[in-house]
C-alpha positions as CSV (number, residue, x, y, z in Angstrom):
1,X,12.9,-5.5,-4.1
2,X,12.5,-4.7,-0.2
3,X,8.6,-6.0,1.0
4,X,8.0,-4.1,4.3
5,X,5.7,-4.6,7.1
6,X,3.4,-2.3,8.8
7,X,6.0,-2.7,11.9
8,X,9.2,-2.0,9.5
9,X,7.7,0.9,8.2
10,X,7.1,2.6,11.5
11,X,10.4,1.8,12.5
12,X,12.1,3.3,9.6
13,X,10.2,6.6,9.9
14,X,10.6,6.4,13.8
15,X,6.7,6.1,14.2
16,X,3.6,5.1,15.8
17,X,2.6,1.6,14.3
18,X,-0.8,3.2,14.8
19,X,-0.4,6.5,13.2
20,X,1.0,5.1,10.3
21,X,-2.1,2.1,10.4
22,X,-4.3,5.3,10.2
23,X,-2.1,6.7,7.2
24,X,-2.0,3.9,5.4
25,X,-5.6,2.9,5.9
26,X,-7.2,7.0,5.1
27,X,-4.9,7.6,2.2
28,X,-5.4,4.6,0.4
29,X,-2.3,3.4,0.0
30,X,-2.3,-0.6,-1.5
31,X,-0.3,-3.3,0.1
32,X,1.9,-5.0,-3.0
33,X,0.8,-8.0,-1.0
34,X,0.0,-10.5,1.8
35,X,1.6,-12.8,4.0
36,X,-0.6,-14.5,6.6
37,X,-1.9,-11.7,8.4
38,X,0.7,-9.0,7.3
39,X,0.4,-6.9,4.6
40,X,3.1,-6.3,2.9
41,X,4.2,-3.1,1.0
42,X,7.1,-1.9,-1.3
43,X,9.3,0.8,-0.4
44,X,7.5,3.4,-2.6
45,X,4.9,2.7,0.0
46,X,7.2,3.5,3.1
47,X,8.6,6.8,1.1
48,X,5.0,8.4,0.7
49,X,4.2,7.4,4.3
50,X,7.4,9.1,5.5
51,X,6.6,12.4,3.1
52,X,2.8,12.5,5.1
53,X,4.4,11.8,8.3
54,X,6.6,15.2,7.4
55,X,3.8,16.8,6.2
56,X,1.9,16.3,9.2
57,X,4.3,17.3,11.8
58,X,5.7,20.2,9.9
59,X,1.8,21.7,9.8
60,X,1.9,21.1,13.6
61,X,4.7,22.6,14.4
62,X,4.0,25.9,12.3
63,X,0.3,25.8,14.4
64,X,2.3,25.9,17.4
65,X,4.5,28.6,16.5
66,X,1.9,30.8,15.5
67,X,0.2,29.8,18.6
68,X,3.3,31.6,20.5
69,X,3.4,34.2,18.6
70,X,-0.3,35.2,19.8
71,X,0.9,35.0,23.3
């Protein structure tokens, strides 16, 4: 089993450390568990971080398409 970092899974999903911090933290998602510092998570974890990332930006983008289209 893969045990991911904050860091790794911002780097796999080519993201903010940050923004997914601020995922991670509102939607509850659990860390499997701690090393030092780190909190560690499984790649379940990284997969539903990666769907909200998706469904963040795909929400954007259609705002700012519809946004044209009022122009």
């Amino acid at each position: 089993m893969a045990v991911l970092t904050l860091g790794d899974i911002a780097r796999q999903h080519h993201a903010d450390k940050d923004r997914v911090a601020y995922l991670i933290r509102s939607r509850g998602i659990k860390p499997i568990g701690r090393a030092g510092h780190y909190r560690l998570f499984n790649q379940a974890a990284s997969d539903a971080v990666g769907r909200l990332i998706d469904e963040i930006d795909a929400k954007r983008i259609a705002r700012e398409l519809e946004g044209e289209q009022c122009r």
